[in-house]
C-alpha positions as a Markdown table, in Angstrom:
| # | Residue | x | y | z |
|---|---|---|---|---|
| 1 | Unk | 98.7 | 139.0 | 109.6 |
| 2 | Unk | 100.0 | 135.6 | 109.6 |
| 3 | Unk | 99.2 | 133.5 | 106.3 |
| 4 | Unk | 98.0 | 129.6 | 106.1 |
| 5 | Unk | 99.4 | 127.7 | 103.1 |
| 6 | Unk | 97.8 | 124.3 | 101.6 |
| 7 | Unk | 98.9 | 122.7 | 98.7 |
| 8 | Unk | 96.2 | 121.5 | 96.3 |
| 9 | Unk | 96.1 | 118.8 | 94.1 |
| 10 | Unk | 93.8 | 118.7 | 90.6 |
| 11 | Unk | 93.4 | 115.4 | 88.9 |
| 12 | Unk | 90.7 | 114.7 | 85.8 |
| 13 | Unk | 90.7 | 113.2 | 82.3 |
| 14 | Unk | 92.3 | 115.3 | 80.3 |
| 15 | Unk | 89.6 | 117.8 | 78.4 |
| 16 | Unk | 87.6 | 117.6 | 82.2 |
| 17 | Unk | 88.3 | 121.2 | 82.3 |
| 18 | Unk | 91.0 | 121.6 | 85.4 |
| 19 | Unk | 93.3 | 124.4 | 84.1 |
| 20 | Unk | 89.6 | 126.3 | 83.1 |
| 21 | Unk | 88.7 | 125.9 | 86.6 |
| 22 | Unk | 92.1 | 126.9 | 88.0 |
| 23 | Unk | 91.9 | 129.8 | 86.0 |
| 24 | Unk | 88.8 | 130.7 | 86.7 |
| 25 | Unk | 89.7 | 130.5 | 90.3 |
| 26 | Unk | 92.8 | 132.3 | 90.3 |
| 27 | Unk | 92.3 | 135.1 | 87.8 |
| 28 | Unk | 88.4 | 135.1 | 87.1 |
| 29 | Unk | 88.9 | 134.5 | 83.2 |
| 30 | Unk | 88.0 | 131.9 | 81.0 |
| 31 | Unk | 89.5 | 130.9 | 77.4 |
| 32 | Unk | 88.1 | 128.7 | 74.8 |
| 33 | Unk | 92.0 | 128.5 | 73.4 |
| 34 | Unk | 93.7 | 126.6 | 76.1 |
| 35 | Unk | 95.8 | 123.7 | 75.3 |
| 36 | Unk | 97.1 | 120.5 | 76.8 |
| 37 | Unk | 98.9 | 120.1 | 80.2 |
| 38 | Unk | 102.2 | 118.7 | 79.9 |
| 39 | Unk | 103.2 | 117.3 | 83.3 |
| 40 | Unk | 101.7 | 120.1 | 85.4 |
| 41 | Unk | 101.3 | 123.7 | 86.5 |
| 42 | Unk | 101.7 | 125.8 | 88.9 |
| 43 | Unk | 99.3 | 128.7 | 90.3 |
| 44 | Unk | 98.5 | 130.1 | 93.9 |
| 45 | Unk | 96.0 | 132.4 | 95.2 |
| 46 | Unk | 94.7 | 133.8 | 98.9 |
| 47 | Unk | 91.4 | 133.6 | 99.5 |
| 48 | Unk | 90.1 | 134.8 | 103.2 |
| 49 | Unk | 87.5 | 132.2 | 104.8 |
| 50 | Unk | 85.5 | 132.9 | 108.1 |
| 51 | Unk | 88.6 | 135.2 | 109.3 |
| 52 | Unk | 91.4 | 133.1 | 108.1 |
| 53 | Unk | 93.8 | 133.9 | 105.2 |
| 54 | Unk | 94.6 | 130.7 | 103.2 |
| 55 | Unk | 97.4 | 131.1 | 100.5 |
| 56 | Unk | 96.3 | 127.6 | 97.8 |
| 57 | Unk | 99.1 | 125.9 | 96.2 |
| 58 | Unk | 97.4 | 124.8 | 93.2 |
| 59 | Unk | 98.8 | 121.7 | 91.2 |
| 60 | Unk | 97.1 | 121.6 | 88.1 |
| 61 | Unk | 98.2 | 117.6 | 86.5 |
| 62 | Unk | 97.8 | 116.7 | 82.9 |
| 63 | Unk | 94.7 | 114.3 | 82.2 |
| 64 | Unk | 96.4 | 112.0 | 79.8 |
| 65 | Unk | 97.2 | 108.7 | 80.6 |
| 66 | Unk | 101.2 | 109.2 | 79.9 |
| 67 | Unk | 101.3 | 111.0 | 82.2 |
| 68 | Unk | 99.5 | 108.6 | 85.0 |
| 69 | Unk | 102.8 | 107.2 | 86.5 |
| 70 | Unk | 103.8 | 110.9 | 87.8 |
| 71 | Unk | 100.8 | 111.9 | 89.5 |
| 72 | Unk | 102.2 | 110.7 | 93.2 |
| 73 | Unk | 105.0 | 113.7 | 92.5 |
| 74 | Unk | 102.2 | 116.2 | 92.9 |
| 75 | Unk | 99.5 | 114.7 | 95.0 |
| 76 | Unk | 102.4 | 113.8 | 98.0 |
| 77 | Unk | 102.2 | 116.1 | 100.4 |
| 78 | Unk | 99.0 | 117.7 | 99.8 |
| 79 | Unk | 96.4 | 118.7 | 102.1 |
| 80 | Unk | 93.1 | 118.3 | 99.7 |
| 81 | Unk | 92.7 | 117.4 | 96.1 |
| 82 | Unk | 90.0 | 117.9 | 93.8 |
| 83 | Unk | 88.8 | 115.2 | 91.4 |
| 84 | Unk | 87.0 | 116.6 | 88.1 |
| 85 | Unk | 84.8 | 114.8 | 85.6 |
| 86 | Unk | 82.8 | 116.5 | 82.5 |
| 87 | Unk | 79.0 | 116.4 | 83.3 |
| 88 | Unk | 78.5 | 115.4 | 79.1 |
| 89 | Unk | 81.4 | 112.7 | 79.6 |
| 90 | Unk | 80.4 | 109.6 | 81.2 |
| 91 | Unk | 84.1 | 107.8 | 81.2 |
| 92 | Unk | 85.3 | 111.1 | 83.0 |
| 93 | Unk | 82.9 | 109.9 | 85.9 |
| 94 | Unk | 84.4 | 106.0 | 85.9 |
| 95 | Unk | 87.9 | 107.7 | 85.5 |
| 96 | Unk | 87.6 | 109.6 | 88.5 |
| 97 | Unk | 86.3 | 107.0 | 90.4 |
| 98 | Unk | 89.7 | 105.4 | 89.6 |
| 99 | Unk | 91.7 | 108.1 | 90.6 |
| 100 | Unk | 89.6 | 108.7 | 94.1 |
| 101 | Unk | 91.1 | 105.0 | 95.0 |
| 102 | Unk | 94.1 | 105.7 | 94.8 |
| 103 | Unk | 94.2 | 108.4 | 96.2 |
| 104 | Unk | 92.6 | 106.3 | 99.3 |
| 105 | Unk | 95.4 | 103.9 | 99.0 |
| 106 | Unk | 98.3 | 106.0 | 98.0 |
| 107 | Unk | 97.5 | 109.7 | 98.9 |
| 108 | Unk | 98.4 | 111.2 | 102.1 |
| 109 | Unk | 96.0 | 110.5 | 105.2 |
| 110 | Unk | 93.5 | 112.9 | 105.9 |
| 111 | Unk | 93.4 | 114.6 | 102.8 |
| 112 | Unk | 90.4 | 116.6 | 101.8 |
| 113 | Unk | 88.9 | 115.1 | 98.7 |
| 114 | Unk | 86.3 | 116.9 | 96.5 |
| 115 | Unk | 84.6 | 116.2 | 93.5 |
| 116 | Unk | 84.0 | 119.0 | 91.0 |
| 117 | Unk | 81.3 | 117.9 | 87.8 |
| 118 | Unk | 82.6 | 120.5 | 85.8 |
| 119 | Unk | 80.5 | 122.4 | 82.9 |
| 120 | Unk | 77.2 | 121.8 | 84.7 |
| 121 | Unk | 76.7 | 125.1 | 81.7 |
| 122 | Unk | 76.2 | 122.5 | 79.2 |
| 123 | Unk | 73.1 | 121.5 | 80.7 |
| 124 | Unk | 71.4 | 119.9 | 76.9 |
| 125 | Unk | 74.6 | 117.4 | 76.5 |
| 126 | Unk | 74.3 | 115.8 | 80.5 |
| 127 | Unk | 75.5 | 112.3 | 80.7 |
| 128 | Unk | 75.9 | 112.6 | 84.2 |
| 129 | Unk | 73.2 | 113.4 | 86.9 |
| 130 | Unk | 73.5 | 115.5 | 89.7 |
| 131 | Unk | 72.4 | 112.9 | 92.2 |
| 132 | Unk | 74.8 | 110.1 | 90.9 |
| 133 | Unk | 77.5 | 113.0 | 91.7 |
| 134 | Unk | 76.2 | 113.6 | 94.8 |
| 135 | Unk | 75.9 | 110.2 | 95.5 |
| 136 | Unk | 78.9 | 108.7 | 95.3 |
| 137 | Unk | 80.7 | 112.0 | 97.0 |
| 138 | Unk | 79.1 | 111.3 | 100.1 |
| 139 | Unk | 80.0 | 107.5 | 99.4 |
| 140 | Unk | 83.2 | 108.2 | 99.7 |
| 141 | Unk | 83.1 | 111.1 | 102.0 |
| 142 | Unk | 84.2 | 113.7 | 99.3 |
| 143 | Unk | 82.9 | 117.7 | 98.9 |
| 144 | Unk | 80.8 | 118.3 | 96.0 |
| 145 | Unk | 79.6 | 120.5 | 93.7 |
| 146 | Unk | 78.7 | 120.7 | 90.3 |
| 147 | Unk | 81.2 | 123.8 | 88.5 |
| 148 | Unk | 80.8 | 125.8 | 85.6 |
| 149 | Unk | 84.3 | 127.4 | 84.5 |
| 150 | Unk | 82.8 | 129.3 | 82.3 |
| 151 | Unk | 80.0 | 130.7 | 84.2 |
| 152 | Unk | 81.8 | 130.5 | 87.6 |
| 153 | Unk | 78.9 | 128.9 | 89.1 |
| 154 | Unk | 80.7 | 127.1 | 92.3 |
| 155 | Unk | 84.1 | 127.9 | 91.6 |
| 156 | Unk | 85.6 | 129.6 | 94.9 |
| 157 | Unk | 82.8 | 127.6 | 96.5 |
| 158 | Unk | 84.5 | 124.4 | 96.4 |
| 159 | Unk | 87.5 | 126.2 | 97.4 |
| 160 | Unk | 85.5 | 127.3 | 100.7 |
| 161 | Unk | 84.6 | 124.2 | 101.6 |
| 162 | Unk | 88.0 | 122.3 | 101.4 |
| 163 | Unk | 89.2 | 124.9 | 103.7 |
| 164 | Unk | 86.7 | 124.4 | 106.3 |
| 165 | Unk | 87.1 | 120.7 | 105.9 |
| 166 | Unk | 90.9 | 120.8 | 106.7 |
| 167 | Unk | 92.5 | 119.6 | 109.8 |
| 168 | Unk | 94.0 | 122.6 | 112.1 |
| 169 | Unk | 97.3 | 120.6 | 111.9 |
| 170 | Unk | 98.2 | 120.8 | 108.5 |
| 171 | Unk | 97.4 | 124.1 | 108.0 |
| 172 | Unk | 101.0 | 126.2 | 109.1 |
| 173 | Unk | 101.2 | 129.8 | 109.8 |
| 174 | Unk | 104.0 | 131.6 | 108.0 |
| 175 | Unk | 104.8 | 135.3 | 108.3 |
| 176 | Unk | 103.1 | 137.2 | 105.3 |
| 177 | Unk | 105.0 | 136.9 | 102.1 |
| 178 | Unk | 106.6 | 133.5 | 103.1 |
| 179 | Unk | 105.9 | 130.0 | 101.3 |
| 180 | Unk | 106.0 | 126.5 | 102.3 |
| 181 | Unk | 106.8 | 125.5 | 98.4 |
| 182 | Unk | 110.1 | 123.3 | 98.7 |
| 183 | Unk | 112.4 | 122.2 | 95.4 |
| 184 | Unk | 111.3 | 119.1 | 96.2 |
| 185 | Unk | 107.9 | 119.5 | 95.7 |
| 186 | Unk | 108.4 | 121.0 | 91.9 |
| 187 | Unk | 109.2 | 117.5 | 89.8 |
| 188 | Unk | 112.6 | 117.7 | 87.2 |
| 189 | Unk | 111.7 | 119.6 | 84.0 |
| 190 | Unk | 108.4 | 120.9 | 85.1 |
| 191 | Unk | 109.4 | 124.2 | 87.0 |
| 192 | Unk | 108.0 | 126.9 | 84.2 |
| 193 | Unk | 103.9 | 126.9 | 84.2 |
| 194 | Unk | 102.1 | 124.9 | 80.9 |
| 195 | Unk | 99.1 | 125.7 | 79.3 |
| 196 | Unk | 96.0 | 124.0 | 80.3 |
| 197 | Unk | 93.6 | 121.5 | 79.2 |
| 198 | Unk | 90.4 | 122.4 | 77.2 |
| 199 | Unk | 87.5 | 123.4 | 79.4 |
């Protein structure tokens, strides 16, 4: 059974809740200890979708603003990235907004974008509504959905969804066990896996 590889690119404030997400996504657990990314890390996972076996190349990218000038390292080459903000933090949402131009301008064409409003669990802190979400994902013709890392409310959902929104041609067929992560792709000095940000 041949395997379909896509690399995936995670960008959010730092504290947004990405590495939660990731590893809620790849191993179904969730930690209230998690620290800071530094740079980024790496974690892939196979999830089966309508017949089809897609093998994710997660890029998980620190949220600080240090850290801001690196970002094209991890989103080149990528076949969707998803955008997180914090429901209870309103600067995560104008942050993101930030980050979804540039990747207009500088990401690579075609690329599946989707917007995950993360802890949607911390319902009594909400600075952010569902329908400005919503709005502003179909303004700029993104997936959404609002994600709970700690509940897993929409987790492998959004995960679905990029991989019915992807174009047939970038997704290559490799023989089982095979990988389309190059050296190139894994930036100097960030080849071992980091802890995560807070989520």
């Amino acid at each position: 059974m041949s395997v379909r590889e896509v690399k995936v690119c995670l960008l959010g404030v730092s504290g947004s809740g990405k590495t939660s997400l990731v590893g809620r996504f790849v191993h179904d657990t969730f930690s209230q200890n998690i620290t800071t990314t530094l740079g980024a890390s790496f974690m892939s996972k196979s999830l089966t979708v309508d017949n089809s076996t897609i093998k994710f190349q997660i890029w998980d990218t620190a949220g600080q603003e240090r850290y801001r000038s690196l970002l094209p390292m991890y989103y080149r080459n990528a076949a969707a990235a998803i955008v997180v903000y914090d429901i209870t933090n309103e600067a995560s949402f104008t942050v993101l907004q930030d980050w979804i131009s540039e990747l207009h301008r500088l990401g690579p064409p075609n690329i599946v974008l989707a917007i995950a409003a993360n802890k949607c669990d911390l319902e009594d802190k909400r600075e952010i509504s569902y329908e400005q979400g919503q709005s502003y994902a179909s303004e700029v013709n993104a997936i959404f959905a609002e994600t709970s890392a700690l509940t897993a409310k929409n987790v492998e959902e959004i995960f679905i969804e990029i991989t019915r929104k992807l174009p047939p041609d970038c997704l290559t067929s490799l023989p089982a066990g095979a990988s389309l992560l190059r050296q190139s792709d894994i930036p100097p000095r960030q080849k071992s896996c980091c802890a995560g940000d807070k989520g």
